[in-house]
C-alpha positions as CSV (number, residue, x, y, z in Angstrom):
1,X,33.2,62.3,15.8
2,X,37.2,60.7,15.6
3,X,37.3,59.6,12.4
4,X,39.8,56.3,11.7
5,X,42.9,56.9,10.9
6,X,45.5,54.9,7.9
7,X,48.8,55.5,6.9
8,X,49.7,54.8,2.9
9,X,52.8,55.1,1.4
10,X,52.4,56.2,-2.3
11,X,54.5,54.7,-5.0
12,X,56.7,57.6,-4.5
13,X,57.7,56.6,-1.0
14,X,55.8,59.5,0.2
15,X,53.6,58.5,3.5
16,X,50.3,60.0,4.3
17,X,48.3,59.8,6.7
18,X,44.8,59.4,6.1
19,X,41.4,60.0,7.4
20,X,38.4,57.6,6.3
21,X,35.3,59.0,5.3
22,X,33.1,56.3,4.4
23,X,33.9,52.8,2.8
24,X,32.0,50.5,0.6
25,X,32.0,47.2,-0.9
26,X,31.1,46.9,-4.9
27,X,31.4,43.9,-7.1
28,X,33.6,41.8,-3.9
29,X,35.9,44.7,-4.4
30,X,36.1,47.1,-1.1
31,X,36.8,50.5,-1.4
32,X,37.5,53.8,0.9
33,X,36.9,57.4,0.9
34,X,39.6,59.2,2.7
35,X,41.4,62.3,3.0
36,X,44.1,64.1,4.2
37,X,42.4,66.3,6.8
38,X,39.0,66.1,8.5
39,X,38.4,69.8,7.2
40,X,36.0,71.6,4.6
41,X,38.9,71.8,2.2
42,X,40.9,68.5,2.1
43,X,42.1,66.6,-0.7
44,X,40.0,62.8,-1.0
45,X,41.4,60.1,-2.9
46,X,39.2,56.7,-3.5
47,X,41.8,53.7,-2.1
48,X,41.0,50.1,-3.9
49,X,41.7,47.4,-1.3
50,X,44.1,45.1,-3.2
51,X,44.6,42.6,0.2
52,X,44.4,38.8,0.9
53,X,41.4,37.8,2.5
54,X,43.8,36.1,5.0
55,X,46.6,39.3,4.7
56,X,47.7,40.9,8.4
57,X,47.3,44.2,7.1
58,X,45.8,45.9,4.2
59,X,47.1,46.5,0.6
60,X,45.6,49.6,-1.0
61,X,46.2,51.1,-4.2
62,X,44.6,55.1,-5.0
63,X,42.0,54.2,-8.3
64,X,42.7,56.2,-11.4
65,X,40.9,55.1,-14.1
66,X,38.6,57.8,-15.0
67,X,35.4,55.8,-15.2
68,X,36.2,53.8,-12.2
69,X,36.4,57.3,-10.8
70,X,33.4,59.0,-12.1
71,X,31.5,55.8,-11.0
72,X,33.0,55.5,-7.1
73,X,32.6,59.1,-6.3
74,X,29.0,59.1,-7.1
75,X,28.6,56.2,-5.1
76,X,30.3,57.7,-2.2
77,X,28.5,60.8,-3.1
78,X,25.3,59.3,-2.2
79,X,26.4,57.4,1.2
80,X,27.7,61.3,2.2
81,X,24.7,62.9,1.3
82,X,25.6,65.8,3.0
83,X,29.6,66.1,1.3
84,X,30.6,67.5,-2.0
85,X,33.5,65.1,-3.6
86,X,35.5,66.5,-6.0
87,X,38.2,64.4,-7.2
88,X,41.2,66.0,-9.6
């Protein structure tokens, strides 16, 4: 299964290029699961959408607050039922 595809430039100026695992859409807030590679052994980061409801393309920042954290990655935990997330 292809799995879409986003790039994101970190604050750093560093660009990745992302694969999305699953998204989700909590409190009018959408959120995405992706990671770096499509293998066992990736690294996942949870993305925020930050956009306009009218913006041409998204605006995504990665979440850090802990609890935001803890809270998103057992969500996504249970729409993957069949994925391990382990966030650093």
């Amino acid at each position: 299964m292809d799995k879409e595809k986003i790039c994101f430039t970190t604050d750093d100026g560093i660009d990745l290029e992302l694969y999305v695992l699953e998204e989700t859409r909590i409190g009018g807030t959408d959120y995405i699961l992706v990671a770096d590679t499509v293998d066992d052994d990736g690294n996942c980061y949870i993305l925020k959408d930050l956009s306009e409801e009218d913006a041409a393309e998204a605006v995504y920042e990665m979440v850090e607050d802990d609890n935001e954290l803890d809270y998103l990655t057992d969500i996504f935990s249970q729409l993957l039922d069949d994925v391990d997330i382990e966030l650093e």
